[in-house]
Every structure is written in C-alpha cells, then in structure tokens.
Biopython code that builds the backbone (N, CA, C, O; Angstrom):
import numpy as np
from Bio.PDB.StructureBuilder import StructureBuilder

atoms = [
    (1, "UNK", "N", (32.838, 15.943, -1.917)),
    (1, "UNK", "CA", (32.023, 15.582, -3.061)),
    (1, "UNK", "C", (31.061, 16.738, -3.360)),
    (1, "UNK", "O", (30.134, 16.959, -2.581)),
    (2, "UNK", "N", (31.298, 17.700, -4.774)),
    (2, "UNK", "CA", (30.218, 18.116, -5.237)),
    (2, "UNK", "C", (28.710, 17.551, -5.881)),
    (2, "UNK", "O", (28.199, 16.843, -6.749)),
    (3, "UNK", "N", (28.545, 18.110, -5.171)),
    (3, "UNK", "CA", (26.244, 17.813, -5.110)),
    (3, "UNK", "C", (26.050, 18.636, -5.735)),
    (3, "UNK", "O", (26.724, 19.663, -5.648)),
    (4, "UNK", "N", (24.720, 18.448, -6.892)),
    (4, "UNK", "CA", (24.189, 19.304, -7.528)),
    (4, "UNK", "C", (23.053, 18.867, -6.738)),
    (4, "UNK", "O", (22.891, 17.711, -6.348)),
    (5, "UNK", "N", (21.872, 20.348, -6.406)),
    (5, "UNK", "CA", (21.223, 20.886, -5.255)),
    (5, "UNK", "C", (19.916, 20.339, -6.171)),
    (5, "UNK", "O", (19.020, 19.583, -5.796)),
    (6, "UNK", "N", (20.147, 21.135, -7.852)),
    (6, "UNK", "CA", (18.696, 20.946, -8.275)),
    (6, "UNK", "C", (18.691, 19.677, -8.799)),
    (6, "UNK", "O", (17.535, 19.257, -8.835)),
    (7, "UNK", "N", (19.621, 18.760, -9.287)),
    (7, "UNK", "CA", (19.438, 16.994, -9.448)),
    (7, "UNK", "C", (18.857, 16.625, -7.869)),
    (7, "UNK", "O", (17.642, 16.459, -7.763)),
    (8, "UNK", "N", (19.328, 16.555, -7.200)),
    (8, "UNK", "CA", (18.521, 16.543, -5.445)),
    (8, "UNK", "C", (17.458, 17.086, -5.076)),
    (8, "UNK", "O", (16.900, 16.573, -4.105)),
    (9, "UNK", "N", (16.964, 18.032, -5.580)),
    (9, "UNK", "CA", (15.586, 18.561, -5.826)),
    (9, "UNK", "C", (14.723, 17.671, -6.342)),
    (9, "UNK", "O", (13.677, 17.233, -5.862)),
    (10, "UNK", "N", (15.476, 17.351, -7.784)),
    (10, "UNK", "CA", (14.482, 16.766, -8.357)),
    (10, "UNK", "C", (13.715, 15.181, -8.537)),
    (10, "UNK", "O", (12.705, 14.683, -9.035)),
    (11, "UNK", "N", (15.247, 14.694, -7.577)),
    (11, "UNK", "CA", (15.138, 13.249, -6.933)),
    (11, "UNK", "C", (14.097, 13.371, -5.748)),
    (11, "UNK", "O", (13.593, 12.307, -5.390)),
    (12, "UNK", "N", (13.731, 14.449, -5.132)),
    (12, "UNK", "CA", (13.013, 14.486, -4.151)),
    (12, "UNK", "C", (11.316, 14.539, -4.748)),
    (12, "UNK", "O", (10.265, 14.175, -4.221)),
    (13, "UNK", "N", (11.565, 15.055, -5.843)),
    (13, "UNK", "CA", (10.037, 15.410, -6.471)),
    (13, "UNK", "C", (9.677, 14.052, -7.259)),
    (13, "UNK", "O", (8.585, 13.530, -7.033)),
    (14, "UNK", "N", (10.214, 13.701, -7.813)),
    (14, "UNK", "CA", (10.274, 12.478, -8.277)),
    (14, "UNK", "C", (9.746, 11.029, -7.612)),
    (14, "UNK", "O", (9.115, 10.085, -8.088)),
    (15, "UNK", "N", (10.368, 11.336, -6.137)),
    (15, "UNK", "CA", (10.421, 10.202, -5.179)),
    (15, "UNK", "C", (8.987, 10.260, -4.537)),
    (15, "UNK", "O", (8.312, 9.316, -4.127)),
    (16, "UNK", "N", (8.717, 11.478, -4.550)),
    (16, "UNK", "CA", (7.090, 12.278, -3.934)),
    (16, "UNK", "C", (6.183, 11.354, -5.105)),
    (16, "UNK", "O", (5.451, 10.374, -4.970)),
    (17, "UNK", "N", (6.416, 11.805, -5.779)),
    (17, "UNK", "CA", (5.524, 10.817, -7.216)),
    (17, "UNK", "C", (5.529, 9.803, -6.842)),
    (17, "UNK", "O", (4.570, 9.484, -6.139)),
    (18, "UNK", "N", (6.581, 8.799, -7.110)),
    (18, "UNK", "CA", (6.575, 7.299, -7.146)),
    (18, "UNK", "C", (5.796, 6.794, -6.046)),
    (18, "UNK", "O", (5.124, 5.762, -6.071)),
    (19, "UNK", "N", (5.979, 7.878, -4.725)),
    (19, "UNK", "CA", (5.372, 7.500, -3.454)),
    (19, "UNK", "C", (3.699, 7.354, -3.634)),
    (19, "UNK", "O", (3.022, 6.438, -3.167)),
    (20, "UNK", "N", (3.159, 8.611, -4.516)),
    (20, "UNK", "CA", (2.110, 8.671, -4.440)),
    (20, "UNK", "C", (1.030, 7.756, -5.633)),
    (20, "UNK", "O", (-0.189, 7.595, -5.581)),
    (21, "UNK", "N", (1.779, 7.393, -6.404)),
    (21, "UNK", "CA", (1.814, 6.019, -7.427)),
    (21, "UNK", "C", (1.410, 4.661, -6.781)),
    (21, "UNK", "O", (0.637, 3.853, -7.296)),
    (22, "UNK", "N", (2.214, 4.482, -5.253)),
    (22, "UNK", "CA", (2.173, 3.214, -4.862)),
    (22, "UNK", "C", (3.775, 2.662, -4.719)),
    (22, "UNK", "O", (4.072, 1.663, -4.065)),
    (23, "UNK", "N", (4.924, 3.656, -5.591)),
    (23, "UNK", "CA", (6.140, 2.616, -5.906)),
    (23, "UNK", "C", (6.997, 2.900, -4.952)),
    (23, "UNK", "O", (7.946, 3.608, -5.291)),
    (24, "UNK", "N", (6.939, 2.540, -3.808)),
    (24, "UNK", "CA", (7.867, 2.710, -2.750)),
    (24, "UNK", "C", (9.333, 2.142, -3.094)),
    (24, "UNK", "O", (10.397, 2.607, -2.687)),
    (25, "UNK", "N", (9.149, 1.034, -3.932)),
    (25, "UNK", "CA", (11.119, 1.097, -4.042)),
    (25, "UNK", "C", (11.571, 1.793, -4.508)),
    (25, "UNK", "O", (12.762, 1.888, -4.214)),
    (26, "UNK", "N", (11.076, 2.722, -5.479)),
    (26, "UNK", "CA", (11.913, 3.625, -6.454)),
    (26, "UNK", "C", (12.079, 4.814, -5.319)),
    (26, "UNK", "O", (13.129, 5.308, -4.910)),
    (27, "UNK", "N", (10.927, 5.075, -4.996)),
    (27, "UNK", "CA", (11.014, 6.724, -4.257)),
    (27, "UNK", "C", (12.203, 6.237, -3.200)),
    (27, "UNK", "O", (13.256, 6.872, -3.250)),
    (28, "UNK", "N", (12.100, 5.187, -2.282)),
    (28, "UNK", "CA", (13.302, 4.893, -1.387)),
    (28, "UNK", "C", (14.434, 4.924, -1.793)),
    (28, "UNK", "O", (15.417, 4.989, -1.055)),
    (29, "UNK", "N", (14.471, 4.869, -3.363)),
    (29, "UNK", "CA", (16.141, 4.519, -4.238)),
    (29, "UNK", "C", (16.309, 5.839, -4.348)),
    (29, "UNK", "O", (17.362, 6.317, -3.925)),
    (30, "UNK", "N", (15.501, 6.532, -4.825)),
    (30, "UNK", "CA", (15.157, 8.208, -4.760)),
    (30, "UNK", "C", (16.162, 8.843, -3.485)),
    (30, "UNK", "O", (17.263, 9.363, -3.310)),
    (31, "UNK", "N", (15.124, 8.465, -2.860)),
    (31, "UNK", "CA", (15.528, 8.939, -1.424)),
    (31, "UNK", "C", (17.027, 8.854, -0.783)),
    (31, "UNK", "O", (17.853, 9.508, -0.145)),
    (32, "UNK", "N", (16.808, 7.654, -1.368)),
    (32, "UNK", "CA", (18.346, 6.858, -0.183)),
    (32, "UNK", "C", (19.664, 7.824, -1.561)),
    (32, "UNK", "O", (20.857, 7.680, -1.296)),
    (33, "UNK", "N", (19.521, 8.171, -2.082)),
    (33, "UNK", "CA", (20.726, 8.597, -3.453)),
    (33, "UNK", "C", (21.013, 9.917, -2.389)),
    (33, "UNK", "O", (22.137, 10.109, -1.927)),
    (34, "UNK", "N", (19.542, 11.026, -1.984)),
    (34, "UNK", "CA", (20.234, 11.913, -1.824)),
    (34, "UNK", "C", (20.300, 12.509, -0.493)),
    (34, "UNK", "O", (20.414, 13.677, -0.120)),
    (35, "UNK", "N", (20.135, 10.724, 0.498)),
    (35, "UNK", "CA", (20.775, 10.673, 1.802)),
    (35, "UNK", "C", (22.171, 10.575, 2.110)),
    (35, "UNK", "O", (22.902, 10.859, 3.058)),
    (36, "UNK", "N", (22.273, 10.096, 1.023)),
    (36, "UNK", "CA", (23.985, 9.023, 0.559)),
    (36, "UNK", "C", (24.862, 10.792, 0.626)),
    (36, "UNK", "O", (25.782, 11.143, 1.366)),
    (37, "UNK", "N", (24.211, 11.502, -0.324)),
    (37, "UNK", "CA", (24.857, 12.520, -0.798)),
    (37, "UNK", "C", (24.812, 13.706, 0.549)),
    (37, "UNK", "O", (25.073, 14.884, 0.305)),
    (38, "UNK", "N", (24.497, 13.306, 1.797)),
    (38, "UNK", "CA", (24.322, 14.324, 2.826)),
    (38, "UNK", "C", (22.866, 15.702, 2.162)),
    (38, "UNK", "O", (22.898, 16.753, 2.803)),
    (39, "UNK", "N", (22.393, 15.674, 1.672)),
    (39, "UNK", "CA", (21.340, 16.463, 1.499)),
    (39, "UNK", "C", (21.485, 17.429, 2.520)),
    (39, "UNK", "O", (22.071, 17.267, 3.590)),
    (40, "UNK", "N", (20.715, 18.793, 1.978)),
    (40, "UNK", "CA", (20.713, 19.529, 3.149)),
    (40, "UNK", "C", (19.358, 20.362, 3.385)),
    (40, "UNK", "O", (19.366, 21.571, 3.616)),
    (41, "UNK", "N", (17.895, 19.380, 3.279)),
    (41, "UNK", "CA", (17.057, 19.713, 3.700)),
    (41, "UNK", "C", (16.313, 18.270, 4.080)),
    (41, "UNK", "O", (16.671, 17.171, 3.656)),
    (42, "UNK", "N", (15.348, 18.491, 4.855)),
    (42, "UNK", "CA", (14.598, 17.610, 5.819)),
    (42, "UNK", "C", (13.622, 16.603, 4.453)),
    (42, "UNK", "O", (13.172, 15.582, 4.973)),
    (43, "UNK", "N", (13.344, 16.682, 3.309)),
    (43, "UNK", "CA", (12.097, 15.890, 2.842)),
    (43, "UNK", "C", (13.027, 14.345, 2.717)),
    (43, "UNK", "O", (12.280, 13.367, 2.696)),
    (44, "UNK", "N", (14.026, 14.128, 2.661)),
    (44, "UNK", "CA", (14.328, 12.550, 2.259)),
    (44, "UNK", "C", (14.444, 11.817, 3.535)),
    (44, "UNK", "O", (14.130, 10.689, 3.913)),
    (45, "UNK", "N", (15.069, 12.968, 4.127)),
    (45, "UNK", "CA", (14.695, 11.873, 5.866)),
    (45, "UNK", "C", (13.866, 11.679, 6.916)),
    (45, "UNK", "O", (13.851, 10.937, 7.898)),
    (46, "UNK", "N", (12.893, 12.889, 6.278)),
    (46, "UNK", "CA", (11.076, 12.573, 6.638)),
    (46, "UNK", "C", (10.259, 11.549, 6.324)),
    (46, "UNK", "O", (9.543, 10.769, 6.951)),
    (47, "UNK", "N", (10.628, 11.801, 4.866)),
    (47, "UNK", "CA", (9.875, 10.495, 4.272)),
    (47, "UNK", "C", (10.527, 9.549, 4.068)),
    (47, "UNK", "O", (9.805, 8.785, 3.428)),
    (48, "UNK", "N", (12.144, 8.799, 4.322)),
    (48, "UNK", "CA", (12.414, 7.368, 4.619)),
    (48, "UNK", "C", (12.443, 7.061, 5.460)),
    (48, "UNK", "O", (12.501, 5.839, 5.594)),
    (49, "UNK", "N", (12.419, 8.205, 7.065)),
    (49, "UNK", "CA", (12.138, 7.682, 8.176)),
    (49, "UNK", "C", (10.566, 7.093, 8.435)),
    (49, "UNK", "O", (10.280, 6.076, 9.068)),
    (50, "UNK", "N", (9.617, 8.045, 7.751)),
    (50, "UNK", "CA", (8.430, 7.628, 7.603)),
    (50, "UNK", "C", (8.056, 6.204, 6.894)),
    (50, "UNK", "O", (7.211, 5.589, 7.546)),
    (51, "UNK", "N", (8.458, 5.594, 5.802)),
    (51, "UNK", "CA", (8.422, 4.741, 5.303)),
    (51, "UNK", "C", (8.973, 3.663, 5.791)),
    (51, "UNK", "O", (8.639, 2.545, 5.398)),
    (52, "UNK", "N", (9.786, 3.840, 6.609)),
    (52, "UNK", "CA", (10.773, 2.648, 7.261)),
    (52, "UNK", "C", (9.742, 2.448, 8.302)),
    (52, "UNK", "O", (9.175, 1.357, 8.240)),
    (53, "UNK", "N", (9.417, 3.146, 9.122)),
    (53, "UNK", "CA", (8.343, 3.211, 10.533)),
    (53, "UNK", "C", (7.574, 2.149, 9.973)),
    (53, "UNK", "O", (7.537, 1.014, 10.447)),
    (54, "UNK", "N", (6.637, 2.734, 8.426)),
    (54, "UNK", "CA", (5.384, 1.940, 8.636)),
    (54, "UNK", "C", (5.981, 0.494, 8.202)),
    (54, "UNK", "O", (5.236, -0.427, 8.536)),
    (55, "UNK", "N", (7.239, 0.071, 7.488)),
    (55, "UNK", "CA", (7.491, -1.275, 7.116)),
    (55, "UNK", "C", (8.138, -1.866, 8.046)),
    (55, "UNK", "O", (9.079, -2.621, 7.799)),
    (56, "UNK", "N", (7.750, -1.620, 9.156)),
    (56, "UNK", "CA", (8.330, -1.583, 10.711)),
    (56, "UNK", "C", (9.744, -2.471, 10.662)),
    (56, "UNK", "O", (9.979, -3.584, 11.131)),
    (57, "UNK", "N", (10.700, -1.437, 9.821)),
    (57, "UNK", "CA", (12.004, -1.521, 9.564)),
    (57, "UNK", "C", (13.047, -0.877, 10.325)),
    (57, "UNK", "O", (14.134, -0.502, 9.886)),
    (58, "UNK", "N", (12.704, -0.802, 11.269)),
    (58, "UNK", "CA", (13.776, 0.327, 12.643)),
    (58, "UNK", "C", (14.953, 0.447, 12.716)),
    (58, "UNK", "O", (15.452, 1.387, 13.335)),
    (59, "UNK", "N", (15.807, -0.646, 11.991)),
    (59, "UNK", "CA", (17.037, -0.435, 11.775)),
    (59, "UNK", "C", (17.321, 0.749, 10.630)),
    (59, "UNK", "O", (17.982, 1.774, 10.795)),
    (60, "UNK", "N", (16.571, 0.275, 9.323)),
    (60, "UNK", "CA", (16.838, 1.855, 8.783)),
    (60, "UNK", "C", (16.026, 2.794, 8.980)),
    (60, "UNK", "O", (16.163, 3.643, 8.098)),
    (61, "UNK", "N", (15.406, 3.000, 9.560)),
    (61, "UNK", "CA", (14.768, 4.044, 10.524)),
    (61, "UNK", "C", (15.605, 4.905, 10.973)),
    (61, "UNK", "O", (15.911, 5.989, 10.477)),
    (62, "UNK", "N", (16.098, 4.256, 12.231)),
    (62, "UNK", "CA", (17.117, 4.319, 12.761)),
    (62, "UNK", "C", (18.238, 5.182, 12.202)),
    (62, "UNK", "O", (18.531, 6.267, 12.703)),
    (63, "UNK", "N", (18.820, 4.689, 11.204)),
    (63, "UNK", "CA", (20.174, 4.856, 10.225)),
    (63, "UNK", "C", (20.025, 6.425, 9.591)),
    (63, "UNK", "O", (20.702, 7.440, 9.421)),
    (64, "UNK", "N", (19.081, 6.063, 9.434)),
    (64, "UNK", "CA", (18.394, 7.893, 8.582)),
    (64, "UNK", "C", (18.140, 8.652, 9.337)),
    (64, "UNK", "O", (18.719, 9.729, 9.193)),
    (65, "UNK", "N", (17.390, 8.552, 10.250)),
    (65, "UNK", "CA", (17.655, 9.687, 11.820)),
    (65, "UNK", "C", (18.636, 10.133, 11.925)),
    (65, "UNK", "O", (18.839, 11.347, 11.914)),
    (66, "UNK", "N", (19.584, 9.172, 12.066)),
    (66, "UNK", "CA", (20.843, 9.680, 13.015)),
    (66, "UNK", "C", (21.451, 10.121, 11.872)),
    (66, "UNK", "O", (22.382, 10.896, 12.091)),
    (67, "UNK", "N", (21.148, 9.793, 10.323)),
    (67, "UNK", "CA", (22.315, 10.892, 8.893)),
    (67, "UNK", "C", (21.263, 12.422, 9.318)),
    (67, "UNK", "O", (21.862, 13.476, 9.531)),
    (68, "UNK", "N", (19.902, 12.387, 9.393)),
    (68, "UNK", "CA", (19.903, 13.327, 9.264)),
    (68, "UNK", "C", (20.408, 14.042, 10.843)),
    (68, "UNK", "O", (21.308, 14.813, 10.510)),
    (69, "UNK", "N", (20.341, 14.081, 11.475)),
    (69, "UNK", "CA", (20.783, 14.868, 12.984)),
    (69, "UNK", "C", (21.934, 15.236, 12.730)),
    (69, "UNK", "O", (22.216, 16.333, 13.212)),
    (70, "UNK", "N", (23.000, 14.558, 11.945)),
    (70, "UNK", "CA", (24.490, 14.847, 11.047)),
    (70, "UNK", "C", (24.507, 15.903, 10.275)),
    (70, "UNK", "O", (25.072, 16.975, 10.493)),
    (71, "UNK", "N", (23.860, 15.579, 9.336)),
    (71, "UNK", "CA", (23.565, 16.877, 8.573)),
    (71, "UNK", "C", (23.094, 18.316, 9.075)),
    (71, "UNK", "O", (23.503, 19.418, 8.709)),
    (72, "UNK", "N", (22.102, 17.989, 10.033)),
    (72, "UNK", "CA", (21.174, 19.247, 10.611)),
    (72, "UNK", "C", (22.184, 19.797, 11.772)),
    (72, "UNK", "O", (22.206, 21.014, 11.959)),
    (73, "UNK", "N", (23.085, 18.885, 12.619)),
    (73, "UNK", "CA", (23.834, 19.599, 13.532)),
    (73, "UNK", "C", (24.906, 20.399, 12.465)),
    (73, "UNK", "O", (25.274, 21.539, 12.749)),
    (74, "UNK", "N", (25.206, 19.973, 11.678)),
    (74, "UNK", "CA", (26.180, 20.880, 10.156)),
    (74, "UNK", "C", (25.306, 22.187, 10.420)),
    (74, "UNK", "O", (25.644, 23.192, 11.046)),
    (75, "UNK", "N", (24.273, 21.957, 9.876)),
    (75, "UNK", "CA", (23.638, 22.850, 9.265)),
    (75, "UNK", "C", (23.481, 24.247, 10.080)),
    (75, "UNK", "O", (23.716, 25.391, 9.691)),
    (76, "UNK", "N", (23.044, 23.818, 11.242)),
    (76, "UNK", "CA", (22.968, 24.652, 12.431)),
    (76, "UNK", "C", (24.189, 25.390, 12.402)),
    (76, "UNK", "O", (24.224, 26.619, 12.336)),
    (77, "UNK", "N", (25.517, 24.408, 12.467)),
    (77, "UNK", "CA", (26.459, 25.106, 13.228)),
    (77, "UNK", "C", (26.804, 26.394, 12.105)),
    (77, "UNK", "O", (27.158, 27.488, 12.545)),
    (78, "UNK", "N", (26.666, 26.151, 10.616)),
    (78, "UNK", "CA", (27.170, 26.597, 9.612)),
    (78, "UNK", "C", (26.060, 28.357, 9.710)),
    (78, "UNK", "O", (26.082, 29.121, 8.744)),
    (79, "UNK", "N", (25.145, 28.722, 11.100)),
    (79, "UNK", "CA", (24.676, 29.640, 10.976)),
    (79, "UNK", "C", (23.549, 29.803, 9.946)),
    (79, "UNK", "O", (23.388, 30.830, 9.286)),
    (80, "UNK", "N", (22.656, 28.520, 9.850)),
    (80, "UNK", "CA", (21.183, 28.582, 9.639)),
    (80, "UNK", "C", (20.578, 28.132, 10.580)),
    (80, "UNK", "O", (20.744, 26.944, 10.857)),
    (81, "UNK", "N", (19.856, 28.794, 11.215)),
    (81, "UNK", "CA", (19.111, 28.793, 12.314)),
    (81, "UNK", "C", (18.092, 28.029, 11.683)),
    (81, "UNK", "O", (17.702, 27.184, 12.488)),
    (82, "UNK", "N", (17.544, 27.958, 10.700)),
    (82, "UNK", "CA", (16.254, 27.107, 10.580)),
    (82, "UNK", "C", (16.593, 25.872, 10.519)),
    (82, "UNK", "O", (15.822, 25.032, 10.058)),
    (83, "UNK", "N", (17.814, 25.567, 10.979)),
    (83, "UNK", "CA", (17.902, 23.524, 11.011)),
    (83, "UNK", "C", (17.421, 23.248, 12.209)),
    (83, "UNK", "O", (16.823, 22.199, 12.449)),
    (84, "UNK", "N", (17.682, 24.349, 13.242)),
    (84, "UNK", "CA", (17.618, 24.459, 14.691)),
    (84, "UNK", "C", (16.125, 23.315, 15.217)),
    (84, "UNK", "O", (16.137, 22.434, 16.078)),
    (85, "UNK", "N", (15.169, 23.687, 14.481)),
    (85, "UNK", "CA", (13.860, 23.025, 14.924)),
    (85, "UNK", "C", (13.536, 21.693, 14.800)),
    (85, "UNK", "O", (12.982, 20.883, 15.544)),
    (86, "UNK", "N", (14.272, 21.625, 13.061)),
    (86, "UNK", "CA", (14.555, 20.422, 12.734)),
    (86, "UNK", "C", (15.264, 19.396, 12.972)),
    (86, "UNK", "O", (14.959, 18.268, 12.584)),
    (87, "UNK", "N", (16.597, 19.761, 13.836)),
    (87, "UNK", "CA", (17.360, 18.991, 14.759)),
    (87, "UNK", "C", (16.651, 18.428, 15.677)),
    (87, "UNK", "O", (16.744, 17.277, 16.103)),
    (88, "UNK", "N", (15.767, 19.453, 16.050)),
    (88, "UNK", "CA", (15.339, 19.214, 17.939)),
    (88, "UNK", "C", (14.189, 17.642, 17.211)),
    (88, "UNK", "O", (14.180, 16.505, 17.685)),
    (89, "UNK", "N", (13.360, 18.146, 15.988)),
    (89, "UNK", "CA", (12.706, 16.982, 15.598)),
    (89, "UNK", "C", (13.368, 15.505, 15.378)),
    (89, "UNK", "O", (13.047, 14.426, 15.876)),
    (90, "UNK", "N", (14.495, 15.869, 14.376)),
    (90, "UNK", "CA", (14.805, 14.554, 14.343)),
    (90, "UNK", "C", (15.335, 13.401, 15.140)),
    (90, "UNK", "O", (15.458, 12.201, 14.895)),
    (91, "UNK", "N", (15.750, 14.546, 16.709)),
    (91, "UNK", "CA", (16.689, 14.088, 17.695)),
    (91, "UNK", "C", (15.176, 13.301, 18.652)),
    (91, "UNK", "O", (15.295, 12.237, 19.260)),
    (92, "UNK", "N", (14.107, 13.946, 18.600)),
    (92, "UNK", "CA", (12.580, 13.065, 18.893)),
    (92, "UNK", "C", (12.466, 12.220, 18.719)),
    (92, "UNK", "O", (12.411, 11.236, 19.456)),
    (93, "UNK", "N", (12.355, 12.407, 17.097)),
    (93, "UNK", "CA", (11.959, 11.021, 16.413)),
    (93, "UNK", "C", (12.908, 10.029, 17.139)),
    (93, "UNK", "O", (12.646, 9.575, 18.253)),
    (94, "UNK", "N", (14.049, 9.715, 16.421)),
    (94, "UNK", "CA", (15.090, 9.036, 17.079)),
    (94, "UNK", "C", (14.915, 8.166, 18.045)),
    (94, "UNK", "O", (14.892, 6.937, 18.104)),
    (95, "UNK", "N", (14.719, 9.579, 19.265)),
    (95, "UNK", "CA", (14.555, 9.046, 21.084)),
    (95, "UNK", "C", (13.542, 7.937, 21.065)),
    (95, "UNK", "O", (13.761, 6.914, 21.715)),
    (96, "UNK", "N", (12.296, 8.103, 20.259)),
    (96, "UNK", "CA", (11.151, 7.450, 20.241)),
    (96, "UNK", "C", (11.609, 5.592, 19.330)),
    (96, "UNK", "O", (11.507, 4.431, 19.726)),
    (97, "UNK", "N", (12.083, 6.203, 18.073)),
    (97, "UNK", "CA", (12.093, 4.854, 17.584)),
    (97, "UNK", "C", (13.558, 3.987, 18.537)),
    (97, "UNK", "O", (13.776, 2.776, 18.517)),
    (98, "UNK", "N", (14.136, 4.738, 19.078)),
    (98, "UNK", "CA", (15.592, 3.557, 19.874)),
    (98, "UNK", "C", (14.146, 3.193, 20.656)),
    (98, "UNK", "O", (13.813, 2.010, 20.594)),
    (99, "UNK", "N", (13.372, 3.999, 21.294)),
    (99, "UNK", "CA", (12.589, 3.335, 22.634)),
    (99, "UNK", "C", (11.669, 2.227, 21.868)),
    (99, "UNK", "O", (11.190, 1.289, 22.506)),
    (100, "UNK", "N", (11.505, 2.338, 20.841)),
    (100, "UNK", "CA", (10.636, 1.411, 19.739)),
    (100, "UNK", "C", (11.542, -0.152, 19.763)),
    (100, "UNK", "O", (11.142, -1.282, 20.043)),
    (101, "UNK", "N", (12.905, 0.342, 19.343)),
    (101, "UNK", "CA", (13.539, -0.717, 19.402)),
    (101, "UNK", "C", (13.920, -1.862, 20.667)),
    (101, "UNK", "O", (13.673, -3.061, 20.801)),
    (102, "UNK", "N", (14.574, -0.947, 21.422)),
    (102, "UNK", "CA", (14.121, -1.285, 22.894)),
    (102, "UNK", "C", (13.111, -2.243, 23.522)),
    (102, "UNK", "O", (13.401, -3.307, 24.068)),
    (103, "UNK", "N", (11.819, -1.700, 23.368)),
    (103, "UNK", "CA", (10.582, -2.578, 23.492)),
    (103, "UNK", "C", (10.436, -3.919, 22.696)),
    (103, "UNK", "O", (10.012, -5.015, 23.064)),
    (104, "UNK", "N", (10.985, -3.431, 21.328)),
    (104, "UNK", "CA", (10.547, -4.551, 20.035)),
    (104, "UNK", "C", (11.739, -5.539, 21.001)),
    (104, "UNK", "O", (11.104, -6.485, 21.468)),
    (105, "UNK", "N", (12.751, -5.590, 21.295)),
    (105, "UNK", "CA", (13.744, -6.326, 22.055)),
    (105, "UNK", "C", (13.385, -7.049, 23.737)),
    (105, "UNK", "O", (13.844, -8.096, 24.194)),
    (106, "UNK", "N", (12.890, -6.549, 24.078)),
    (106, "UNK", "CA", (12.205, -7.396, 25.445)),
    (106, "UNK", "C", (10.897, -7.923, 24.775)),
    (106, "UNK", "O", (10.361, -8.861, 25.365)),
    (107, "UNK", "N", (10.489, -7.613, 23.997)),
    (107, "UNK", "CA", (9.165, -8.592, 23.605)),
    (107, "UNK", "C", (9.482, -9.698, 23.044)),
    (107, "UNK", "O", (8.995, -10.792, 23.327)),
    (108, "UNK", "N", (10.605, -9.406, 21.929)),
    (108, "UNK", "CA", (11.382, -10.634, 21.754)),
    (108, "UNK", "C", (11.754, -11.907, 22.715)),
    (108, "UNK", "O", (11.418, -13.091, 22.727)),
    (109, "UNK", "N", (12.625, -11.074, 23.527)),
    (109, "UNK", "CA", (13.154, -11.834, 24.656)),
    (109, "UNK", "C", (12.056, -12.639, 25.741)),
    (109, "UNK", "O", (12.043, -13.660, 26.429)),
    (110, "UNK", "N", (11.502, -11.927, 25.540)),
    (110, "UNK", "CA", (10.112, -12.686, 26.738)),
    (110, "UNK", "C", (9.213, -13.906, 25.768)),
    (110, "UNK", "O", (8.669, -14.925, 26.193)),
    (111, "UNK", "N", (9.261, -13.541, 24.740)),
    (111, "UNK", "CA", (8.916, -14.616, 23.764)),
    (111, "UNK", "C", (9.529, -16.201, 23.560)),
    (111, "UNK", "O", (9.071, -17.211, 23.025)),
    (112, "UNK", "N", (10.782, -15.889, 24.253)),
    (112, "UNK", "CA", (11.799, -16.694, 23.927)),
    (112, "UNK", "C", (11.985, -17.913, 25.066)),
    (112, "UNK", "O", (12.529, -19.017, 25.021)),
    (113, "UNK", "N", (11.265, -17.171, 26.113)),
    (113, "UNK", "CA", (11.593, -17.873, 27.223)),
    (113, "UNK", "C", (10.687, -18.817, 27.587)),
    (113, "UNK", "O", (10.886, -19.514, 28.581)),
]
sb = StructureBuilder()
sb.init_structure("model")
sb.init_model(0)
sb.init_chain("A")
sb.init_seg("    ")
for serial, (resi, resn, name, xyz) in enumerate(atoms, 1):
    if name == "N":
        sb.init_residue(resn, " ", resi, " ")
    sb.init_atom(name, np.array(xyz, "f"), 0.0, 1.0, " ", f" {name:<3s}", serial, name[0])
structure = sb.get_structure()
C-alpha cells in the first residue's frame, strides 16, 4: 500500500490540534488512520500510547506499542539508525504497561475472591 508521507504529516498536525482543543476522538481517529497505514515516525504512537495510558485503556495501549516496535524494528533494519533509540523506547514502554496489565489482573483477581 502506497502512503502519502505529507497527508500523514498532516493527520499528525491536525491530531496535535484537536488534542490541544480538548477533542480526543478526532485526534485518536487522526492518529489511529496513520497507525493503520504503518507510519514511519514516532508522534502517532507517542501520543495514542499516551492517551490510551491516561484513559487507562491498556489494551490499546498495548496494541500501538507493539505496531510501533513493528515499524521501528523495519525501520532500523532498513539502515536508519535513528529508529534505534526509539525502538529501545517503545520496547520500555511496552515492558512497563504488560507489567501494568499484569498487576491490573491480580488486583482483579484478589478482588474476586
């Protein structure tokens, strides 16, 4: 599938707006278009991983981590070294929110009993 880079640009600038407006569904519709499309820079899965965190939504949290670590291990291999850092980040984040999930799951469970 051909991607146009600057329509994805401009879904990203766009989504920055709506965010800073208050309109989190749009910027997420924003967002999620040019996750869908494999993007190949870090702002859509910064800020829907970020947004998912605070709507303490971990499943798509989750989901967007692991597209972007997809993309960024691409990216790397394809001989841009600057995904390199950004891998090691998103592969963090990640570690942290499974351990998020994890926890959110025995608290459950102990609740239950």
């Amino acid at each position: 599938m051909e991607t146009n880079e600057k329509l994805q640009s401009e879904r990203n600038l766009k989504g920055a707006e709506f965010e800073k407006t208050g309109n989190l569904e749009k910027a997420v519709e924003l967002y999620e278009e040019n996750v869908a499309e494999s993007f190949k820079g870090n702002h859509p899965y910064d800020r829907l991983a970020t947004i998912y965190k605070n709507q303490n939504d971990i499943e798509n949290e989750i989901r967007v981590l692991e597209k972007a670590i997809l993309v960024f291990e691409e990216i790397t291999i394809e001989d841009r070294l600057e995904g390199l850092p950004k891998l090691f980040r998103f592969k963090n984040r990640l570690e942290k929110a499974l351990h998020t999930k994890t926890q959110l799951a025995k608290q459950k469970k102990s609740k239950l009993k």
